[in-house]
C-alpha positions in Angstrom: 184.2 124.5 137.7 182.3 126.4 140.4 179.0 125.6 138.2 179.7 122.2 138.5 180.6 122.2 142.1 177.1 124.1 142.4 175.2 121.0 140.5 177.0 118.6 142.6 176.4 120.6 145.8 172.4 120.7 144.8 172.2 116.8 143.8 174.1 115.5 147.1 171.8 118.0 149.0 168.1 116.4 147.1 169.9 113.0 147.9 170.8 113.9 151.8 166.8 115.9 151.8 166.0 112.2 150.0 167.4 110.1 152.6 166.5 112.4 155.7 163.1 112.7 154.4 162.9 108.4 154.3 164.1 108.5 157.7 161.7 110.2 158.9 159.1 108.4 156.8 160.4 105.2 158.3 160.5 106.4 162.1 157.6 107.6 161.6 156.2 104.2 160.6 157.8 102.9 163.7 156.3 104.9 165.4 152.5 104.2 164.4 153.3 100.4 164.6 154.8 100.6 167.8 151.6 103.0 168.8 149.3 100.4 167.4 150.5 97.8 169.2 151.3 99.5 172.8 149.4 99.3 175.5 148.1 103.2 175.9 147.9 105.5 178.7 144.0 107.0 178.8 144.6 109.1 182.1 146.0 112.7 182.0 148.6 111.8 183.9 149.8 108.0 185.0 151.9 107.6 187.8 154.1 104.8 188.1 155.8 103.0 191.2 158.0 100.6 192.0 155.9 97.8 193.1 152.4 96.8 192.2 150.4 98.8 194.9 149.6 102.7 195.7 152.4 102.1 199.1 155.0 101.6 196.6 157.1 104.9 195.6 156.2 106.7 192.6 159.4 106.1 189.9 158.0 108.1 187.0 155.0 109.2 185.0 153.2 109.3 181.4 150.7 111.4 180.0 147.3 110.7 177.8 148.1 108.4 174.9 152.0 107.7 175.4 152.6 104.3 174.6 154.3 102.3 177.3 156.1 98.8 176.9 153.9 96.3 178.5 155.8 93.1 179.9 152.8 91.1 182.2 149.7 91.9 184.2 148.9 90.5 187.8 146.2 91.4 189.7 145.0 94.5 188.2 148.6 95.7 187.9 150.8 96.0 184.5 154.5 95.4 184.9 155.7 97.9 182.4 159.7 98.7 181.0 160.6 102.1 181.2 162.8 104.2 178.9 165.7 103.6 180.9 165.6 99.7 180.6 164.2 100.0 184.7 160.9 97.7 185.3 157.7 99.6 187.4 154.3 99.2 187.8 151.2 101.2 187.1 147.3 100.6 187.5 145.4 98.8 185.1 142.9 100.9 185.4 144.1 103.5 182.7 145.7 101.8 180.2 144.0 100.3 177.6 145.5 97.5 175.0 144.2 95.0 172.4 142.9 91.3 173.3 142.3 87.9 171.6 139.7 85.9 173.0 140.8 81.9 173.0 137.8 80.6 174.4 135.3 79.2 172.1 132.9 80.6 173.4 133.1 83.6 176.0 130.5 85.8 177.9 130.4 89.2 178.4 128.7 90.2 181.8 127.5 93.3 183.4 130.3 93.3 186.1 133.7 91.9 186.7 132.4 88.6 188.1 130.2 85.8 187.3 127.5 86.8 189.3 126.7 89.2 187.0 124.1 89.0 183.8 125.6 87.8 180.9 124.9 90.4 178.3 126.5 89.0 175.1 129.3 86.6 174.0 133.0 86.8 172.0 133.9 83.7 170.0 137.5 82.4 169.6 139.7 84.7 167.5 137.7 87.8 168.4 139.6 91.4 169.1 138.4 92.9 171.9 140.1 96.3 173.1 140.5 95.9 176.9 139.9 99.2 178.7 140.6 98.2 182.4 141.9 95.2 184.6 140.5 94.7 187.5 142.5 92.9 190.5 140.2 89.9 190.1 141.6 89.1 187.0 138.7 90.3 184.9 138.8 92.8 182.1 136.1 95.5 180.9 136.1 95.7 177.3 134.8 98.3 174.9 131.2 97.1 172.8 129.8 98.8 170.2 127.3 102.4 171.1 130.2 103.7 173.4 129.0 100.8 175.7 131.3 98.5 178.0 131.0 94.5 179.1 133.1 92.1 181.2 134.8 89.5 180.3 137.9 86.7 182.4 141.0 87.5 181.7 142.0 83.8 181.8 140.4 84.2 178.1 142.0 86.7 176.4 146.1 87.2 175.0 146.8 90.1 174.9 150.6 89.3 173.9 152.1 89.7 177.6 151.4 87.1 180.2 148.7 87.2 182.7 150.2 86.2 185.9 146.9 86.4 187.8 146.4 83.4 189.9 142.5 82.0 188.2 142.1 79.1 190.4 140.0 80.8 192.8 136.9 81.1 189.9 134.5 78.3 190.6 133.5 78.0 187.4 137.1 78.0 185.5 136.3 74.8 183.7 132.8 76.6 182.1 133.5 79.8 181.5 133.3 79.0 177.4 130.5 76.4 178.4 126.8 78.1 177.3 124.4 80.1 179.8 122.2 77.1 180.9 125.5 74.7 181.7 126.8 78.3 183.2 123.9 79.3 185.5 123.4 75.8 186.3 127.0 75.5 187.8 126.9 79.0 189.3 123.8 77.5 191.6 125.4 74.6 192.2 128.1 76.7 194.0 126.2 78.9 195.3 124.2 75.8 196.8 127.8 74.1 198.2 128.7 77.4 199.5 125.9 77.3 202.0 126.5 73.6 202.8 129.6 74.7 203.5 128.6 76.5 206.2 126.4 74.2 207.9 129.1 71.5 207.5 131.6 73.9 209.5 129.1 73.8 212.6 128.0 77.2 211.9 124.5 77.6 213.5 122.3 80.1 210.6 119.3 81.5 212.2 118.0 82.9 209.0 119.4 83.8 205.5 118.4 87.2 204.0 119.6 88.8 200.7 121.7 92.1 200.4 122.9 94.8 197.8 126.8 94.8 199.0 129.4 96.9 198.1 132.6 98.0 199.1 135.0 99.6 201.1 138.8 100.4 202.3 140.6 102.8 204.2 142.3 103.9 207.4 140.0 104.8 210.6 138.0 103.1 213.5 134.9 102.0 212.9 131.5 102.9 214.9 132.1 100.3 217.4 135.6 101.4 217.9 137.4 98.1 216.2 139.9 98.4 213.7 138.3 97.7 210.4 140.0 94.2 209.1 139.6 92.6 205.8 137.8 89.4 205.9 135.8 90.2 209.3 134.7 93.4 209.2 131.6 94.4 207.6 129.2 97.9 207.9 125.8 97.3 208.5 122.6 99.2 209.3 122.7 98.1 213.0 118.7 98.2 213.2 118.5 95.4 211.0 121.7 94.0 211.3 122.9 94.2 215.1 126.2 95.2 216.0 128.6 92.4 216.3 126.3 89.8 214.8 128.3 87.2 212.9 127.2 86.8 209.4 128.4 83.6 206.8 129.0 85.5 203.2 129.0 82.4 200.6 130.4 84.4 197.9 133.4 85.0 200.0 133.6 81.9 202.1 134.3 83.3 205.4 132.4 84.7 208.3 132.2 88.5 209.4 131.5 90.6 211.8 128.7 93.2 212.0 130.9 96.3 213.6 130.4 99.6 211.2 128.1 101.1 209.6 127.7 104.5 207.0 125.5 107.0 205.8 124.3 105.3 202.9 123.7 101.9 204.6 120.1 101.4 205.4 117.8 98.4 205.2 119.1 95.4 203.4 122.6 96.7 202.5 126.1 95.9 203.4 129.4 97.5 203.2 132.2 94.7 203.0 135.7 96.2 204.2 138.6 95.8 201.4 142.1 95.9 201.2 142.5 98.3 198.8 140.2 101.0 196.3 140.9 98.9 193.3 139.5 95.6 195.3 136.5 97.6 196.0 136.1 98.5 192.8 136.6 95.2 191.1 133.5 94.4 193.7 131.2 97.2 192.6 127.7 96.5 194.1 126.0 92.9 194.1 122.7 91.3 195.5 123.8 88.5 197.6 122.8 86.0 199.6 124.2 86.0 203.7 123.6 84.1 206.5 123.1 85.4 209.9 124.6 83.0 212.5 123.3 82.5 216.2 
């Protein structure tokens, strides 16, 4: 009797070690399909808030490679549902996630923007692993010798919905059209940009072309004004005077020569932005400005 107890004892502990071993076979499974298809956390450590900007509070954090549950992006933000079943935000910026293009025909540029070079295309159906989202909507994407491109949101599912707001792109209904229809469109704009400005009564006393990047922050700038987005621009004041009033095309709005920086000398200026993200979804471009009597 006790040697049979002792069999039955060993064959219900194999079949328990059986089943406990399939469990973990099978969460284990989970786990690496879940992984695979998560959006993944490339920073050391990712703070996340409770809105979709650096003001709002910090809720929570993840660490390199977690996976997190990815429910929409807007504006270089992911909305994201935490353990706890509480929605936060966190920065596109380090999290990287899987992509379809749907255009038939997509180009990849050197910057987030489509005044940068194309460098290469994705055709519809394409997997592209998205590395970063930008608050302009665009994405860079990984390419082959540990290289990166850019590519428009608009044109890729990623299996969450993009919320960003693409109307603004003036070449929306091209984007999958080829590079002659492309540049020729991107002149065109360019071209009724600077009508634009004419037709608004703005008197240009001569057009020049820049290297512009970026900026943001608190502080006063050299002429003692209060930097603002959308007026407020550094300059190197020997070529550029201060509080000259310059037409930008590729922003539509006129600014106001009142800063300047280190760095900017010559034919350079530094745009004020709202945020570090914005700045960084600018980078550095040659463009064309108007200076205005």
């Amino acid at each position: 009797m006790i040697k049979y107890l002792k069999t039955t004892t060993v064959a219900t502990m194999a079949i328990l070690t059986m089943l406990n071993t399939g469990a973990v076979f099978a969460q284990s499974n989970n786990d690496s399909e879940t992984k695979e298809s998560a959006a993944i956390v490339t920073a050391d450590k990712l703070n996340v808030r409770s809105g979709p900007s650096t003001s709002h509070d910090i809720v929570g954090s993840f660490s390199k490679n977690d996976g997190v549950d990815l429910l929409s992006i807007k504006n270089g933000w992911y909305k994201i549902e935490m353990e706890d079943g509480k929605i936060a935000w966190t920065n596109g910026q380090y999290i990287t996630l899987a992509g379809e293009v749907t255009a038939d025909k997509l180009n990849i540029r050197k910057g987030p923007d489509t005044s940068y070079d194309i460098v290469g295309t994705k055709l519809k159906e394409d997997t592209v692993k998205v590395l970063k989202a930008f608050e302009n909507g665009w994405y860079e994407i990984e390419l082959e010798d540990d290289e990166t491109g850019f590519i428009c949101g608009k044109y890729v599912d990623t299996k969450v919905e993009n919320e960003h707001d693409y109307s603004d792109l003036y070449n929306t209904s091209i984007e999958t059209t080829n590079t002659t229809t492309q540049n020729t469109n991107s002149t065109a704009s360019q071209t009724t940009s600077t009508s634009t400005a004419q037709s608004s009564g703005l008197n240009v006393a001569r057009t020049m072309t820049v290297s512009a990047t970026a900026y943001a922050g608190d502080g006063i700038t050299s002429t003692g004004a209060i930097p603002k987005v959308g007026r407020t621009i550094a300059v190197d004041p020997s070529v550029i005077p201060y509080g000259t009033r310059v037409y930008i095309p590729a922003l539509g709005g006129v600014y106001v020569a009142e800063d300047c920086g280190g760095a900017i000398k010559g034919n350079k200026i530094d745009i004020f932005m709202a945020s570090e993200s914005a700045c960084n979804s600018w980078g550095v471009r040659n463009i064309e400005i108007q200076i205005l009597k």
